[in-house]
N, CA, C and O atoms as CSV, one atom per row, in Angstrom:
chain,resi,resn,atom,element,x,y,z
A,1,UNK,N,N,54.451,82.371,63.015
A,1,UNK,CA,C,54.213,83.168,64.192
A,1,UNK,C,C,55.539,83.794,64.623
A,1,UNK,O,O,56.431,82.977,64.854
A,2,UNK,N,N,55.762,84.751,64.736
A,2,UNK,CA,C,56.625,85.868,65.310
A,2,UNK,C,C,56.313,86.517,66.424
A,2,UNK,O,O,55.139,86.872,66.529
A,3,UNK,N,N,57.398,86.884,67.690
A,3,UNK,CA,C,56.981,86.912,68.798
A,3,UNK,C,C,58.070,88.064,68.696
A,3,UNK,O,O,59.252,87.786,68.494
A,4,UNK,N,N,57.640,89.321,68.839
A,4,UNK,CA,C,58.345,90.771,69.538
A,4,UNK,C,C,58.168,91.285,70.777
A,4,UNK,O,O,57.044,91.206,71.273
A,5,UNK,N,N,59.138,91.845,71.438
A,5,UNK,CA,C,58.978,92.805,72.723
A,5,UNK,C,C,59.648,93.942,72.776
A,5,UNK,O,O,60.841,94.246,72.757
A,6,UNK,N,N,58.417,94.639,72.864
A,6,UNK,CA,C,58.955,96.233,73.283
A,6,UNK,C,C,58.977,96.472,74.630
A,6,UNK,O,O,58.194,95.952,75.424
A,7,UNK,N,N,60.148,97.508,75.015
A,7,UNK,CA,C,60.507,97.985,76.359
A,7,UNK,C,C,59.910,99.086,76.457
A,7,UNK,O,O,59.474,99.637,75.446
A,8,UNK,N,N,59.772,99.614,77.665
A,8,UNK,CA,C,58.824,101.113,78.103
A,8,UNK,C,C,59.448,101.284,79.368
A,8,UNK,O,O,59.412,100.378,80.202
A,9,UNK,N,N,60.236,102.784,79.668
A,9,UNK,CA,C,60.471,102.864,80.876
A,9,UNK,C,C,59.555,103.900,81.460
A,9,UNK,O,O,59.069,104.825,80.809
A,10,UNK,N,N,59.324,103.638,82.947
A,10,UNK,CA,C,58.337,104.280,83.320
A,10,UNK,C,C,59.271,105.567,84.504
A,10,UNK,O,O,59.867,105.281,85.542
A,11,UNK,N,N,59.115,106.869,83.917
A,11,UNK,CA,C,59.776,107.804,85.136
A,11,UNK,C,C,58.889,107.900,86.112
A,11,UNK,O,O,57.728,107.534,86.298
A,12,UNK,N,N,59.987,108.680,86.890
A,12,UNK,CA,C,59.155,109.189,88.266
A,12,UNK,C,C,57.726,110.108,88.456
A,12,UNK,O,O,57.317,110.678,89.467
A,13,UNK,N,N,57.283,110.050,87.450
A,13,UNK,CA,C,55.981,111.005,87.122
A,13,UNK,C,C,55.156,110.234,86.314
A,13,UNK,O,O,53.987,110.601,86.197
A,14,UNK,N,N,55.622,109.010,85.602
A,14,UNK,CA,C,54.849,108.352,85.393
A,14,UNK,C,C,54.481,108.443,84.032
A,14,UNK,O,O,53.531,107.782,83.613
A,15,UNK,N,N,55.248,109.326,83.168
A,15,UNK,CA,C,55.902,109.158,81.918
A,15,UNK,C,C,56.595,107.804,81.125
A,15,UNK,O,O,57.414,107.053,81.655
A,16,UNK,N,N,56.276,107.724,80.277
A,16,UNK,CA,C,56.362,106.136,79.436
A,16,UNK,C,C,57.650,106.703,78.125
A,16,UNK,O,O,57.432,107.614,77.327
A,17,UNK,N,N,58.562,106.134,78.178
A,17,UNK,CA,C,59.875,106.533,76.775
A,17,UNK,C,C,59.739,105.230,76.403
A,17,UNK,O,O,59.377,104.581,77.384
A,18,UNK,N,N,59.855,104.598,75.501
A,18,UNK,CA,C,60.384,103.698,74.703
A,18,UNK,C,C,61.899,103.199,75.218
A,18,UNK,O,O,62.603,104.181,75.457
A,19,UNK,N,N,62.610,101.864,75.459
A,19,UNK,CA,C,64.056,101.956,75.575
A,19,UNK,C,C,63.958,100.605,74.341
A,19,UNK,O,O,63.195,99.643,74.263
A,20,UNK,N,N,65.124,101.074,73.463
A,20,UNK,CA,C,65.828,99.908,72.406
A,20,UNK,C,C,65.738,98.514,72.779
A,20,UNK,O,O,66.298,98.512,73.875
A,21,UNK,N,N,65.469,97.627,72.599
A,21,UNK,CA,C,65.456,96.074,73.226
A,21,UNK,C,C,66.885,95.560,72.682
A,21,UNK,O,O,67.281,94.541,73.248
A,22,UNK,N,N,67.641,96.034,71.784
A,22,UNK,CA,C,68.821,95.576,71.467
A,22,UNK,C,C,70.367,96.625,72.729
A,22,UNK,O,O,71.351,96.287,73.387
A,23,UNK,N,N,69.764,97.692,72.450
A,23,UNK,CA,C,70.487,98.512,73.629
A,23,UNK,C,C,70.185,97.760,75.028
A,23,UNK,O,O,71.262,97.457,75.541
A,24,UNK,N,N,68.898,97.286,75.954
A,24,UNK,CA,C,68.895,96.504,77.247
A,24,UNK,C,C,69.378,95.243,76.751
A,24,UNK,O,O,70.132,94.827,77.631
A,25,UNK,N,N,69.340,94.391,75.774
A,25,UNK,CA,C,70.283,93.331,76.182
A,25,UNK,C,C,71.644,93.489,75.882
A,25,UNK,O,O,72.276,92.624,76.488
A,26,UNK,N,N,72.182,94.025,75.389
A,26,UNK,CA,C,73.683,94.363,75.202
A,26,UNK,C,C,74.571,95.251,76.876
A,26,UNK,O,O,75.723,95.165,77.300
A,27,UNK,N,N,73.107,96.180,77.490
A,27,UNK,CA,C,73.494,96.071,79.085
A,27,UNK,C,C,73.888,95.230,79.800
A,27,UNK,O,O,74.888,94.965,80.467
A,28,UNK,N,N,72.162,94.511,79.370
A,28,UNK,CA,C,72.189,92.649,80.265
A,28,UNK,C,C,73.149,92.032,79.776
A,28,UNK,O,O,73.787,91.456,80.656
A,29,UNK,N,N,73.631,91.858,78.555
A,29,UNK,CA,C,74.916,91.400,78.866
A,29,UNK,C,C,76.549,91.501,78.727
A,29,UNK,O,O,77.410,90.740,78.287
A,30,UNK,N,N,76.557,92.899,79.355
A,30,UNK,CA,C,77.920,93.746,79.695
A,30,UNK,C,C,79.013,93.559,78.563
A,30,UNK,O,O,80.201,93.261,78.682
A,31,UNK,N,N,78.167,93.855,77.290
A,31,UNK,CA,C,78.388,94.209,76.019
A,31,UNK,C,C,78.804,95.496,75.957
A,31,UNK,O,O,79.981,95.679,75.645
A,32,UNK,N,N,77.868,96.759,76.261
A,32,UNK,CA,C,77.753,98.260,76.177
A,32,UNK,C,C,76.857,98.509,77.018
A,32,UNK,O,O,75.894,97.755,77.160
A,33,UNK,N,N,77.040,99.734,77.797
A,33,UNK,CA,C,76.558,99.962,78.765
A,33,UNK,C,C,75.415,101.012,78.734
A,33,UNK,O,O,75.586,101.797,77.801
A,34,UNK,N,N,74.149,101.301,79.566
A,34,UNK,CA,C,73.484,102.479,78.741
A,34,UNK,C,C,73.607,103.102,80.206
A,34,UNK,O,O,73.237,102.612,81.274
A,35,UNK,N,N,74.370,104.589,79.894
A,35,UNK,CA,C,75.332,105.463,80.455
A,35,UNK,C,C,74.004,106.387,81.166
A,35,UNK,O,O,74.271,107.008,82.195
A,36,UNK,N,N,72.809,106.455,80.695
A,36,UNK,CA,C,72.037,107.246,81.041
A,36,UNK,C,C,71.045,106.793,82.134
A,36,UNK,O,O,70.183,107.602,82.478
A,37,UNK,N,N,71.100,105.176,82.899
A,37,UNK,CA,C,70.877,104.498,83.749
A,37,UNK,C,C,71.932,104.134,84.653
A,37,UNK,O,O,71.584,103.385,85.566
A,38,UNK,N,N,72.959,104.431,84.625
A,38,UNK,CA,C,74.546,104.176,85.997
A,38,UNK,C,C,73.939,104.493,86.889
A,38,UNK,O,O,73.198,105.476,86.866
A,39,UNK,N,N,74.119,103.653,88.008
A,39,UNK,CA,C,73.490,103.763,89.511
A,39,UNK,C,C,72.134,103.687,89.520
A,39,UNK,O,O,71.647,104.045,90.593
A,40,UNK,N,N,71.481,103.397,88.818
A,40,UNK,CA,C,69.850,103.482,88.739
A,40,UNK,C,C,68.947,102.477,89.471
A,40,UNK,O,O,69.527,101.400,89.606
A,41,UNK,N,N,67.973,102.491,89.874
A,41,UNK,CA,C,67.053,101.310,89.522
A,41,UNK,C,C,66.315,102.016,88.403
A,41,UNK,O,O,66.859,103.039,87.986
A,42,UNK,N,N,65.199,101.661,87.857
A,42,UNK,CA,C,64.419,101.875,86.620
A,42,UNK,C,C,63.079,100.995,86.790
A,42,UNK,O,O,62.949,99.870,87.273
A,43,UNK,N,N,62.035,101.955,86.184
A,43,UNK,CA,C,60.880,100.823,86.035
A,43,UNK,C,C,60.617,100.559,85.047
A,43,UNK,O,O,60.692,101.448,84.199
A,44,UNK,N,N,60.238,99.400,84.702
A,44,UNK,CA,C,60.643,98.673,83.363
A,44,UNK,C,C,59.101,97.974,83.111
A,44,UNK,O,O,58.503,97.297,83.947
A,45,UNK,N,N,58.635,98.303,81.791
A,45,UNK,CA,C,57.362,97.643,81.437
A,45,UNK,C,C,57.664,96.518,80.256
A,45,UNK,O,O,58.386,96.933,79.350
A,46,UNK,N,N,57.435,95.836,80.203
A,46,UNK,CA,C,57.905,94.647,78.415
A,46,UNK,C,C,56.565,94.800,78.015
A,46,UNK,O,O,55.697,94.931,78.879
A,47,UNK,N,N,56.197,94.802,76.453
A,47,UNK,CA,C,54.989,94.023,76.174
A,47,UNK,C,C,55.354,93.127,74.934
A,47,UNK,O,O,55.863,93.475,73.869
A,48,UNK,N,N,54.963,91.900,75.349
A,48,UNK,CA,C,54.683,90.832,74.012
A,48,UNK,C,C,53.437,90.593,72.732
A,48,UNK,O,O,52.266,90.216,72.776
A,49,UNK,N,N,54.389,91.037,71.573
A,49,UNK,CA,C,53.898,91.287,70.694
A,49,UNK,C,C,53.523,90.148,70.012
A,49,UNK,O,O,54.512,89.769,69.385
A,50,UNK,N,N,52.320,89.207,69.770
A,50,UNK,CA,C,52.649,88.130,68.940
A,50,UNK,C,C,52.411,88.138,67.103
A,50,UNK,O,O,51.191,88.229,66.975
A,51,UNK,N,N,52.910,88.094,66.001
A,51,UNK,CA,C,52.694,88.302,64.695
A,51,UNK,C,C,52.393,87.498,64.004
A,51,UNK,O,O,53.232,86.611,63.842
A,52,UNK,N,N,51.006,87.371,63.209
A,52,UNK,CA,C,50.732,86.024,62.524
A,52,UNK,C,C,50.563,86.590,61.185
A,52,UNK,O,O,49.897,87.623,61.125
A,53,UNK,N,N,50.970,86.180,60.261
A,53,UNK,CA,C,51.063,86.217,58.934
A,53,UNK,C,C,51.367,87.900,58.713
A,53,UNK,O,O,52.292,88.575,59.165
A,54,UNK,N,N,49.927,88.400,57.618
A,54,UNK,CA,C,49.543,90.289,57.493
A,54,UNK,C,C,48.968,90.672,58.408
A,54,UNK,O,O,48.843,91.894,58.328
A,55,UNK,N,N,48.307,90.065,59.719
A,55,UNK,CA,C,47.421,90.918,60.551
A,55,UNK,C,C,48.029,91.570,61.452
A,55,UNK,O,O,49.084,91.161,61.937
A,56,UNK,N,N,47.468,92.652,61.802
A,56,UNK,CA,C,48.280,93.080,62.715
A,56,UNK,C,C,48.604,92.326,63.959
A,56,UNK,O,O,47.865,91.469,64.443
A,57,UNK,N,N,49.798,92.711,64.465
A,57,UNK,CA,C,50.323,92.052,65.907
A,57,UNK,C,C,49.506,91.873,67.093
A,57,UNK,O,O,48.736,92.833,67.082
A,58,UNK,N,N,49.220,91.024,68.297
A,58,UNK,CA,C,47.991,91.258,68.733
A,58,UNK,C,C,48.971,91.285,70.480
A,58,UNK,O,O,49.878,90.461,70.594
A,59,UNK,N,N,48.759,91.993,71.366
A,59,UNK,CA,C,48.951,92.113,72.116
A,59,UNK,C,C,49.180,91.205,73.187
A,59,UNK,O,O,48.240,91.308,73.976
A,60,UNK,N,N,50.097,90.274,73.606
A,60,UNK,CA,C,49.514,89.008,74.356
A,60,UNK,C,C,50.341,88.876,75.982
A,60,UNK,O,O,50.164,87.841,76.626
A,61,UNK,N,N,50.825,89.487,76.293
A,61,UNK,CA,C,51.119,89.639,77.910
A,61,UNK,C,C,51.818,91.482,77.726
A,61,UNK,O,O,51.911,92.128,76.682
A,62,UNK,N,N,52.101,91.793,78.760
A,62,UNK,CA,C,52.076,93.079,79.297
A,62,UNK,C,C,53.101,92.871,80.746
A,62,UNK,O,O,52.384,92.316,81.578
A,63,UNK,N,N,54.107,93.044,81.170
A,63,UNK,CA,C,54.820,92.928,82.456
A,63,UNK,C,C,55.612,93.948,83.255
A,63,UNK,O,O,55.952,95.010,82.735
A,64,UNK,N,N,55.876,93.677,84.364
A,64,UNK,CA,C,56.955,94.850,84.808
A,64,UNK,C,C,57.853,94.256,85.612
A,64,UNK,O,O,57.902,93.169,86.188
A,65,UNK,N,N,58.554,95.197,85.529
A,65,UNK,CA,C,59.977,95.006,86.890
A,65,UNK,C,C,60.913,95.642,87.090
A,65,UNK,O,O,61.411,96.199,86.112
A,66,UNK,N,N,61.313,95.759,87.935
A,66,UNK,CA,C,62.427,96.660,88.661
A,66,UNK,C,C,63.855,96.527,87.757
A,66,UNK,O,O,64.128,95.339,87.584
A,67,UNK,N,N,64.539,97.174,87.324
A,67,UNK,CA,C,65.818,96.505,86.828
A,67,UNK,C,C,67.269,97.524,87.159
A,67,UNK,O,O,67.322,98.541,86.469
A,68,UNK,N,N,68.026,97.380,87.817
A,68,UNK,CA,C,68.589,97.940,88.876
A,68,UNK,C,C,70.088,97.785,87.603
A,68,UNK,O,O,70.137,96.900,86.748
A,69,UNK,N,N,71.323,99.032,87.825
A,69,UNK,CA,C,72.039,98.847,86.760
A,69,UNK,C,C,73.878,100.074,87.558
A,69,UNK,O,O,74.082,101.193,88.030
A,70,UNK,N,N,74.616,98.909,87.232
A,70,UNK,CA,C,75.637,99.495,88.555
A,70,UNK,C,C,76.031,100.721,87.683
A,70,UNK,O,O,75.566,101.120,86.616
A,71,UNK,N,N,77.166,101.256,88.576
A,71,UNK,CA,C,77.752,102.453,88.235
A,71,UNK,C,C,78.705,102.466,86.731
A,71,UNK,O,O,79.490,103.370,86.446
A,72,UNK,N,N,78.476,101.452,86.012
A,72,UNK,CA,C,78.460,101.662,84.568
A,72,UNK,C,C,77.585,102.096,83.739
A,72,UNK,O,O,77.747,102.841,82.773
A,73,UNK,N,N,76.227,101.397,84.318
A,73,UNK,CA,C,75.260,101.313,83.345
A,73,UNK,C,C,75.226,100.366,82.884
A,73,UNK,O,O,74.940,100.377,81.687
A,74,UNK,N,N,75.480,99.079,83.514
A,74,UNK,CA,C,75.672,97.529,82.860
A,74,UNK,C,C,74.250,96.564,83.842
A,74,UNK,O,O,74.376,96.229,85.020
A,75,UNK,N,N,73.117,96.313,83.064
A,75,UNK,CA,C,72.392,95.926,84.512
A,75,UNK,C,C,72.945,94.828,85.174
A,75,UNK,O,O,73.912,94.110,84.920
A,76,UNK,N,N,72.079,94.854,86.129
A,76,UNK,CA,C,73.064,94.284,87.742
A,76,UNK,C,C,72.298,92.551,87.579
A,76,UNK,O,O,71.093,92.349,87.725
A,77,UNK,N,N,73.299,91.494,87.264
A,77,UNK,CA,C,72.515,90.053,86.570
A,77,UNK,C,C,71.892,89.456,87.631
A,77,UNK,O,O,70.770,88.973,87.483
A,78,UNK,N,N,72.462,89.422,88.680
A,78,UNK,CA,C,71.671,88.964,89.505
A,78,UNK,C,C,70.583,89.156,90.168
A,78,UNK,O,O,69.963,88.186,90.604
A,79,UNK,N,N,70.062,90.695,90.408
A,79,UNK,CA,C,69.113,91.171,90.538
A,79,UNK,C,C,67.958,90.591,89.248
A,79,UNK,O,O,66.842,90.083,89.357
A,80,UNK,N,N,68.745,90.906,88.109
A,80,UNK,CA,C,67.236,90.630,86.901
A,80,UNK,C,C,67.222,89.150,87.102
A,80,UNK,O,O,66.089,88.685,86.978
A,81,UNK,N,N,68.343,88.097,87.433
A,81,UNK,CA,C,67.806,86.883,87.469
A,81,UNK,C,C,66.840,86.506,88.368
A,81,UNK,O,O,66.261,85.449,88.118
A,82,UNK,N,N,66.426,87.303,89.660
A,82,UNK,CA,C,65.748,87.332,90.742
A,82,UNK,C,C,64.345,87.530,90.093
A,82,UNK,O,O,63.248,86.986,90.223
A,83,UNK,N,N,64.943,88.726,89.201
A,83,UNK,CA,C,63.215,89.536,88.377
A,83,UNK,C,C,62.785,88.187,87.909
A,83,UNK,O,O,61.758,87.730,88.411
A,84,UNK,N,N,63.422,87.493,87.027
A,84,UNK,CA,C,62.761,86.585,86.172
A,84,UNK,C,C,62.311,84.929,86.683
A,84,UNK,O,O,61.695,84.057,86.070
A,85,UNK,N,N,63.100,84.944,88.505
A,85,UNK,CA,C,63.265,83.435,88.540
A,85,UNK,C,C,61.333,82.948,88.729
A,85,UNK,O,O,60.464,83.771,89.017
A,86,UNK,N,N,61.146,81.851,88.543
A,86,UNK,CA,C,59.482,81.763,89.626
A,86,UNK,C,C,58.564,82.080,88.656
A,86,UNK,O,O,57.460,81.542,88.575
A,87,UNK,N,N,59.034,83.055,87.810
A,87,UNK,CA,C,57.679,83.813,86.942
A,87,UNK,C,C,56.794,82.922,86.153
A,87,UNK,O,O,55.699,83.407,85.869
A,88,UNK,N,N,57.067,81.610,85.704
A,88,UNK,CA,C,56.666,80.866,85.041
A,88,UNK,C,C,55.365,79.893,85.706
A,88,UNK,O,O,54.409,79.334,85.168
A,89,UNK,N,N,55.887,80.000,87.317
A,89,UNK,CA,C,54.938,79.288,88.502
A,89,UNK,C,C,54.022,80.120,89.011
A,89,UNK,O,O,54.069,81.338,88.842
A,90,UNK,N,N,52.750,79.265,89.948
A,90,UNK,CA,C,51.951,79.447,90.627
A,90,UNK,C,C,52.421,79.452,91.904
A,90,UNK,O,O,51.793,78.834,92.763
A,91,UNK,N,N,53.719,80.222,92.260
A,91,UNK,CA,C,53.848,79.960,93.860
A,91,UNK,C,C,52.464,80.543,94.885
A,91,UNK,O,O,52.643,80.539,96.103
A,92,UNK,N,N,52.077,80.682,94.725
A,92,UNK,CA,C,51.031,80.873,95.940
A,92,UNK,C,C,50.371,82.418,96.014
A,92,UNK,O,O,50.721,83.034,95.007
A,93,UNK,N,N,49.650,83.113,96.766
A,93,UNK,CA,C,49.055,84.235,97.165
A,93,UNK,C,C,49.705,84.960,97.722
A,93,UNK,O,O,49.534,86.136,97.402
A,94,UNK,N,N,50.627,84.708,98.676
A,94,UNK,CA,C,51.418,84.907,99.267
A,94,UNK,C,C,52.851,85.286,99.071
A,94,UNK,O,O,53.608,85.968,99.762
A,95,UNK,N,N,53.038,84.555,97.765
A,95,UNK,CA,C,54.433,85.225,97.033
A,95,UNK,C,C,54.581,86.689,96.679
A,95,UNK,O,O,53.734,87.442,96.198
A,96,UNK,N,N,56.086,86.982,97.084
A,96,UNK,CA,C,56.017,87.769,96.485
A,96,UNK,C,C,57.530,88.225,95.836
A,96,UNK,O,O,58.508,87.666,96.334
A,97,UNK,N,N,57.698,88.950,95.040
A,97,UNK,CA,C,58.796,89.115,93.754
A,97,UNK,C,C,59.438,90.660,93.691
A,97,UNK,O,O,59.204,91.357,92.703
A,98,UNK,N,N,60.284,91.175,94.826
A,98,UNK,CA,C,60.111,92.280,95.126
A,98,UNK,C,C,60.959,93.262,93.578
A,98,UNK,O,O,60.906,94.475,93.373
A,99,UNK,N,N,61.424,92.558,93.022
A,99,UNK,CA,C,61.855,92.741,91.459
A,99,UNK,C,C,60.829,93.200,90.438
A,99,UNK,O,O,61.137,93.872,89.453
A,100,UNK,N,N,59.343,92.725,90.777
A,100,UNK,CA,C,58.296,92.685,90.300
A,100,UNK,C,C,57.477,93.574,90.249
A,100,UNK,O,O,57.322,93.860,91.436
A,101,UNK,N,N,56.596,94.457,89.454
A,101,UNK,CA,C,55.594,95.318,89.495
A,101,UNK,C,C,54.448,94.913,89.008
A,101,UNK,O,O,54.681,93.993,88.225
A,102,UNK,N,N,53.191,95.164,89.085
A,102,UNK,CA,C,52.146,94.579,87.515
A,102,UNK,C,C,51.462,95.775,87.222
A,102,UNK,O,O,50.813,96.304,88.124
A,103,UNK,N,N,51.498,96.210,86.266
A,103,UNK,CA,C,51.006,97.170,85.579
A,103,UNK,C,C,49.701,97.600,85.970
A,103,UNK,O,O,48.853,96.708,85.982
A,104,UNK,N,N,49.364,98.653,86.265
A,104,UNK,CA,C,47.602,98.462,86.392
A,104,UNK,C,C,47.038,99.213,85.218
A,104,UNK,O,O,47.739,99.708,84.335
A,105,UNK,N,N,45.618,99.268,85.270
A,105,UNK,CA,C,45.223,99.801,83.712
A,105,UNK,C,C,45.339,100.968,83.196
A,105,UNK,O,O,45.062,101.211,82.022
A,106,UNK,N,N,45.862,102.007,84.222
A,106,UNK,CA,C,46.618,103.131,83.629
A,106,UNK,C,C,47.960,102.986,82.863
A,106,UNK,O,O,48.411,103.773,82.030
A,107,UNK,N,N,48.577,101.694,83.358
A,107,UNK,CA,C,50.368,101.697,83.389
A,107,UNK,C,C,50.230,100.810,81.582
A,107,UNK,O,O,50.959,100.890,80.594
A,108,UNK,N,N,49.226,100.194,81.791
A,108,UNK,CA,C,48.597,99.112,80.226
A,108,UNK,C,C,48.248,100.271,79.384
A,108,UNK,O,O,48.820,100.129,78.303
A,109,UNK,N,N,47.431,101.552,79.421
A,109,UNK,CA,C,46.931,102.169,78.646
A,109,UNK,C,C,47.834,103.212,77.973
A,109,UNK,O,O,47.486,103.775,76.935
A,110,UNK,N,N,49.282,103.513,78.735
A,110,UNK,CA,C,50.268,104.011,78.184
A,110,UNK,C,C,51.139,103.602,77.541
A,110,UNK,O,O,51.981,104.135,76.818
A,111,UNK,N,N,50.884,102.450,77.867
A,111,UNK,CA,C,51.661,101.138,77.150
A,111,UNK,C,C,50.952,101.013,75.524
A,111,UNK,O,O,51.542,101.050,74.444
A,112,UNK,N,N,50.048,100.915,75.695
A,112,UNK,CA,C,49.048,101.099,74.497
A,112,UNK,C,C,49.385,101.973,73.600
A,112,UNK,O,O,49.881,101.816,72.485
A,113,UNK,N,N,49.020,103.090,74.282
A,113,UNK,CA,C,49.176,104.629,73.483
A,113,UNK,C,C,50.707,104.292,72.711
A,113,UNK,O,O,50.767,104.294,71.481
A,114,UNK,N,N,51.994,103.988,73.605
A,114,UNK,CA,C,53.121,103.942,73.176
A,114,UNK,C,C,53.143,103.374,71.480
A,114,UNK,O,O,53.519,103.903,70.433
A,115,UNK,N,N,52.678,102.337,71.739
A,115,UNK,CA,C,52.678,101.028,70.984
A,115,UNK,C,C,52.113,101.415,69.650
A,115,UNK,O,O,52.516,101.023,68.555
A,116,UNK,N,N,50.938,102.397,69.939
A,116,UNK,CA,C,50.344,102.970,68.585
A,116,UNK,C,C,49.348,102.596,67.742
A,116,UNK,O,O,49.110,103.261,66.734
């Protein structure tokens, strides 16, 4: 079993690009900077790819979040550690993750299309 994730940034119109997953962690970790996000926030979609043997990959979570990136272009760690802390729990109805977005089935279906 093999587990991939592709990135998707979402513009202000609601346009879906592809971003490198080796280019955002080398941001995340103030390796190289991606120059075309300095000062940004960004909306950020992941999807998890899971791979079993020849079949194709099967789609198995879908996420979002805010990911905010200083005047380098280096994202900002503490903010994404915020994105990611909790995510694993049931805090309540009431929680909320202002780092956080959830895709709705338009934001999934471009995600889709992307994916191919």
């Amino acid at each position: 079993m093999e587990i991939d994730i592709r990135l998707f940034v979402f513009d202000d119109e609601g346009k879906v690009f592809p971003l490198d997953k080796k280019r955002f962690d080398a941001a995340a970790e103030h390796r190289e900077p991606l120059t075309e996000y300095k000062g940004q926030c960004i909306k950020l979609a992941g999807a998890m790819l899971l791979r079993q043997g020849e079949q194709p990959p099967t789609v198995e979570e879908i996420y979002g979040q805010y990911v905010y990136f200083d005047d380098e272009g280096f994202v900002d760690e503490e903010k994404l550690a915020a994105a990611t802390r909790h995510t694993d729990k049931d805090l309540g109805r009431d929680y909320h993750n202002e780092f956080l977005w959830v895709p709705d089935e338009a934001d999934i279906a471009k995600i889709m299309a992307a994916l191919g």
